[in-house]
Legacy VTK file of the C-alpha trace (Angstrom):
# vtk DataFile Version 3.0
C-alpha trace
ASCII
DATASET POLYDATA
POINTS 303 float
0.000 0.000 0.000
2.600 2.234 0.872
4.635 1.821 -2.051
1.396 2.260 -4.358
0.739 5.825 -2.681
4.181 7.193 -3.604
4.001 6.331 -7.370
1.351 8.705 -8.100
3.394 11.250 -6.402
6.299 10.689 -8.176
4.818 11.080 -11.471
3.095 14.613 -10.025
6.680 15.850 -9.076
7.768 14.105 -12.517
5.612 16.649 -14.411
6.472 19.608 -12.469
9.967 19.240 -13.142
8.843 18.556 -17.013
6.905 21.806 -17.236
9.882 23.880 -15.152
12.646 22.695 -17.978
9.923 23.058 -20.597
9.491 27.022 -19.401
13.016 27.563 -18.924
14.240 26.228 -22.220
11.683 28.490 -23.747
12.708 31.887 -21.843
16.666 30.612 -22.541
15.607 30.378 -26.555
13.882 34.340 -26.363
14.769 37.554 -26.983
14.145 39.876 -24.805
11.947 42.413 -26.779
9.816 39.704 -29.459
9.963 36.964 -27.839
11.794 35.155 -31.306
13.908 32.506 -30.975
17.678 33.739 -31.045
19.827 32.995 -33.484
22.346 30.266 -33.320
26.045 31.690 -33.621
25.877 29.695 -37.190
22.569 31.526 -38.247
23.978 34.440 -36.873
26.645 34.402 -39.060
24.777 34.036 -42.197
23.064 36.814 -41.507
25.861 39.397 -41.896
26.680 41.050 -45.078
29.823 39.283 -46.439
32.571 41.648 -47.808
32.244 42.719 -51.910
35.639 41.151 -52.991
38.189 43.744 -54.701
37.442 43.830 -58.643
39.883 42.791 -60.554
39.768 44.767 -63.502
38.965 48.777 -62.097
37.303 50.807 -65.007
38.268 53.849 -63.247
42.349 53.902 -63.119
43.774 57.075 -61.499
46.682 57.257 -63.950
47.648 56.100 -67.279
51.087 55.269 -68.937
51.281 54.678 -72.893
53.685 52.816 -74.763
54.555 51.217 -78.488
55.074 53.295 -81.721
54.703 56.027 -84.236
50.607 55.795 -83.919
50.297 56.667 -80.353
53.200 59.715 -81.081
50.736 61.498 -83.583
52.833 60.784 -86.458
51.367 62.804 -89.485
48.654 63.604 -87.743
49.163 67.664 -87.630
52.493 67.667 -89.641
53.899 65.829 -92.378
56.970 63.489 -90.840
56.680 64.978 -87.519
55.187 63.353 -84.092
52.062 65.254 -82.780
51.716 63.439 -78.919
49.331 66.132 -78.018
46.496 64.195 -80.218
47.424 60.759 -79.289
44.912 58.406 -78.761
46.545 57.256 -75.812
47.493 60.515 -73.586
47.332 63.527 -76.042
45.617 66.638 -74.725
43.576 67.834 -77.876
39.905 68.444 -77.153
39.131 67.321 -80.981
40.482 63.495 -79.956
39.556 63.231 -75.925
42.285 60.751 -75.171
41.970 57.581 -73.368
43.607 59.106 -70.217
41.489 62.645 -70.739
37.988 60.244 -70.909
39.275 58.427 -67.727
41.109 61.526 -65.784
39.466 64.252 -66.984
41.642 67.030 -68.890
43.581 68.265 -66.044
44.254 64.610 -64.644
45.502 63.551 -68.229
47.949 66.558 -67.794
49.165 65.536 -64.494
49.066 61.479 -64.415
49.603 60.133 -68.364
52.653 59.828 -69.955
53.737 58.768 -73.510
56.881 56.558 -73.891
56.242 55.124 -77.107
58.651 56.033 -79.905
58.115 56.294 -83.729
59.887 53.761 -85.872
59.824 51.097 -82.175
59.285 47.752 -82.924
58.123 44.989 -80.508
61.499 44.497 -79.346
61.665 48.372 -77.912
58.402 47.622 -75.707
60.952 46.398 -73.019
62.904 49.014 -72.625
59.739 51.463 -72.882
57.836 49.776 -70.602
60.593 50.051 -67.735
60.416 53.792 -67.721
56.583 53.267 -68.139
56.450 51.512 -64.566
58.914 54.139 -62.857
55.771 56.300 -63.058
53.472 53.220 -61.219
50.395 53.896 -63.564
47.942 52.023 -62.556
47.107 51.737 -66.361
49.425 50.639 -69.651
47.955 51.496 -72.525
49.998 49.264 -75.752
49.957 49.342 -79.666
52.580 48.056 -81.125
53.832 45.676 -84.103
52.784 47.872 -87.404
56.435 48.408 -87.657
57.557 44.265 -87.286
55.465 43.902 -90.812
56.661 47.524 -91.905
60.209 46.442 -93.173
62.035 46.814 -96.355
60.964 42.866 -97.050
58.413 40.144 -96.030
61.689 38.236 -94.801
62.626 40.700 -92.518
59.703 41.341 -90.660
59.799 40.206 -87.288
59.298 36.344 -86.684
56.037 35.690 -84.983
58.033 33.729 -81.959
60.509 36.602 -81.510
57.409 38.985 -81.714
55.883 36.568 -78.793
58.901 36.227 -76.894
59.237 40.035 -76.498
56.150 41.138 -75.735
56.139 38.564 -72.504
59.394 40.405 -71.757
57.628 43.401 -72.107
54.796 42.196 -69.914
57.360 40.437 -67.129
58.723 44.049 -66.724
55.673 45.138 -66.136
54.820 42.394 -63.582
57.560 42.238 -61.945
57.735 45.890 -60.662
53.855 46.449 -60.642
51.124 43.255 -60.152
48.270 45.323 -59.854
48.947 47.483 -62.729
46.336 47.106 -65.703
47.289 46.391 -69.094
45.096 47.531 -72.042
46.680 45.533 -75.921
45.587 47.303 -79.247
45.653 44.985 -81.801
47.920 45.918 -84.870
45.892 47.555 -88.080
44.812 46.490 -90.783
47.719 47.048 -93.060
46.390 46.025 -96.385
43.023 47.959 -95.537
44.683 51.064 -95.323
47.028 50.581 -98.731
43.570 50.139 -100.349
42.615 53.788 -98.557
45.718 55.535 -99.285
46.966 54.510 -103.127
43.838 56.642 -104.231
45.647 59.840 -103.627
48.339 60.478 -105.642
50.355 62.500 -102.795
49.734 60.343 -100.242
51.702 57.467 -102.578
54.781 60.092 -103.363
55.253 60.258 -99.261
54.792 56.546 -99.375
58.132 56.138 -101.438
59.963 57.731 -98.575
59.810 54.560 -97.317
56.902 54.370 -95.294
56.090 50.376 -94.938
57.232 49.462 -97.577
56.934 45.737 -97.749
52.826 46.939 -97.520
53.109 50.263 -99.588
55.750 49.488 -102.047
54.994 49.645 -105.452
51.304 50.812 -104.646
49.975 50.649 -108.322
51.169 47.385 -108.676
48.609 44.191 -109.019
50.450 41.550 -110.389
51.177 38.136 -108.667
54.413 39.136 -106.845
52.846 42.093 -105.903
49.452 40.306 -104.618
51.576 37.584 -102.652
53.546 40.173 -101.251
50.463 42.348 -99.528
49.140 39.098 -98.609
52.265 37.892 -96.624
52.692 41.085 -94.428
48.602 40.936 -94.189
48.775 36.748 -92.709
51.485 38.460 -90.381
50.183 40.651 -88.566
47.367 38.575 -88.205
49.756 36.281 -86.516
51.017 39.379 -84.594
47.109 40.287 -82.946
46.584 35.959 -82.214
49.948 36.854 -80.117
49.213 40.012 -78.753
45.395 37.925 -77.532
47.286 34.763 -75.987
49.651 36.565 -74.519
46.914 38.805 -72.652
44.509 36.454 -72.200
47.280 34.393 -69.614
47.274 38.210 -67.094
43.985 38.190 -65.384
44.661 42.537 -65.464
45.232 42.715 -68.978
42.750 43.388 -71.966
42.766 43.033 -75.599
40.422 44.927 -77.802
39.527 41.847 -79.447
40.681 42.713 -82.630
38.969 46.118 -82.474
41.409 48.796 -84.203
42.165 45.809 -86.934
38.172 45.686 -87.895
38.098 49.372 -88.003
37.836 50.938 -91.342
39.476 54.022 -91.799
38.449 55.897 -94.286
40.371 58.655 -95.729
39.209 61.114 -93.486
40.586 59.167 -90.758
43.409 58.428 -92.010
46.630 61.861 -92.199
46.397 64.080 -95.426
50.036 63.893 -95.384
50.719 60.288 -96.088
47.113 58.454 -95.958
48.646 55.494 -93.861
48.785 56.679 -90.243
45.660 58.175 -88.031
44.540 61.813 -88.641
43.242 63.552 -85.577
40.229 61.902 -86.688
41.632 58.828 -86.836
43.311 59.209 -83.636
39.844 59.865 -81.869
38.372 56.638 -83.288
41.288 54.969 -81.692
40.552 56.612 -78.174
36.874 55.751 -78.234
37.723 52.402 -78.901
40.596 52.034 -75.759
37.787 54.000 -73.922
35.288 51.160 -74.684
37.404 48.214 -73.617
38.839 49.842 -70.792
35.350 50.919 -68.850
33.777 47.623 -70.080
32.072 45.675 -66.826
33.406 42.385 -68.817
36.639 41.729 -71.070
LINES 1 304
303 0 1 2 3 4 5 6 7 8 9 10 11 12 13 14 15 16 17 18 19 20 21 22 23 24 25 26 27 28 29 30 31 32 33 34 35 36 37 38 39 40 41 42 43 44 45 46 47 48 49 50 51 52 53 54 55 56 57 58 59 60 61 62 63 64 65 66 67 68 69 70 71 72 73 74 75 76 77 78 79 80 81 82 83 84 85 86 87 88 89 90 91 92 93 94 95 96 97 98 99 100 101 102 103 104 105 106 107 108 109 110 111 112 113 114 115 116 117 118 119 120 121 122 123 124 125 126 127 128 129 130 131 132 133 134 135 136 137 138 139 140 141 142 143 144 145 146 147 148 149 150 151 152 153 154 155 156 157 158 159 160 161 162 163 164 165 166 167 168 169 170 171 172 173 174 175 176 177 178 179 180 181 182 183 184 185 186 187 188 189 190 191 192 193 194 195 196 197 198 199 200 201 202 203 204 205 206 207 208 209 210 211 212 213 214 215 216 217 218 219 220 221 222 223 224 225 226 227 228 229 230 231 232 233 234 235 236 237 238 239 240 241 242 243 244 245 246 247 248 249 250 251 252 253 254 255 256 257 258 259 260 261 262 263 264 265 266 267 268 269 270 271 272 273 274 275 276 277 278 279 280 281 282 283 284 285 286 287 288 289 290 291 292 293 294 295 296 297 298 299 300 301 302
């Protein structure tokens, strides 16, 4: 008898003590104003806004550096046979091209932090040398065009061999690398050579300056159509499209570079965009087309 009596009493105190822990556990799992279950230190953590990671490419660079050949020095552009860098595409100051680095710094930015190290006549092999006293500057953007002038020689056999051409620009872009890792890199690709003999052998003057001995494994005997002639445009023309396949593979292996994707090669000047001195290199008009197009690929959200 006795030991029946206690069982129910157990079981009484057995639910108290249930109801107690039940209570408890709930005020332990409540916030104090709602009354909503708190967050576990893992929910917690979800909930906090992670960190935006650091973009890559920034379409915004604070200073610009440019470097390659007689193109981005103005060459004909306001003189005949004399550089002009104050309409390059690249850094120039002219209000009738808006540079690449006046679009991205604004006129008195471009005047302060871009400078032009390219040099008429430089070949891929000079982009070494000009991009080490690019990077004593630390631009945080290297504008390049350069490799008209490895097709541009007295003969098809002595233009540049595509795997020297290779072999210096990664020079070019180890000097870079080496000094700045951040720095951006943005690759013209090489013109259309052929395309602008076809402009420039309509004017008459234009093919007298040409005999100075502006490209003349492209320009040489302008008139001329016959089979040597032909297969002669045609091998400088397969070249520098081996050149721009370089110039993208090269690029494409930097995560901070871009190529224009074969932009300036697709472009057709016309003669207005092309100088009034020698119908080969950029006029200012020219020279702005270029610009827009650097401007384009730069700011781009995606390569």
């Amino acid at each position: 008898m006795e030991q029946t009596a206690r069982r129910p009493a157990r079981r009484a105190r057995a639910a108290v003590l249930a109801v107690v822990a039940a209570v408890a556990l709930g005020a332990a799992g409540c916030d104090a104003v709602g009354g909503s279950p708190a967050p576990s230190g893992t929910a917690a953590k979800k909930e906090r806004p992670s960190p935006k990671p650091t973009p890559v490419w920034d379409t915004s660079p604070e200073s610009v550096a440019a470097v390659g050949d007689s193109i981005t020095r103005g060459f004909d552009a306001c003189a005949v046979l004399t550089d002009c860098p104050e309409v390059s595409w690249a850094t120039g100051g002219s209000e009738e091209v808006d540079s690449l680095a006046v679009r991205l710094l604004g006129r008195a930015g471009a005047a302060e932090r871009s400078w032009n190290y390219s040099v008429t006549g430089a070949r891929m092999a000079d982009l070494p040398e000009q991009m080490a006293r690019a990077v004593a500057r630390r631009p945080e953007l290297v504008a390049v065009m350069a490799g008209a002038n490895d097709a541009c020689r007295e003969t098809t056999s002595a233009m540049t061999p595509v795997d020297d051409f290779r072999a210096d620009f990664q020079e070019a872009m180890r000097t870079l690398r080496e000094a700045l890792p951040k720095a951006q890199v943005y690759v013209a690709s090489v013109p259309n050579l052929k395309r602008l003999w076809s402009q420039g052998r309509t004017n008459p003057l234009g093919k007298q300056v040409w005999k100075l001995g502006i490209c003349p494994s492209m320009l040489g005997d302008a008139d001329a159509m016959d089979a040597a002639a032909t297969l002669r445009r045609e091998t400088v023309q397969d070249r520098v499209e081996d050149y721009n396949e370089v110039l993208e593979e090269v690029c494409a292996k930097d995560r901070r570079c871009r190529f224009d994707g074969g932009a300036v090669y697709e472009y057709r000047f016309g003669t207005d965009e092309l100088s009034r001195w020698d119908w080969f290199h950029p006029s200012i008009e020219g020279q702005a087309e270029l610009a827009g197009i650097a401007y384009r690929t730069v700011t781009a959200k995606r390569p």
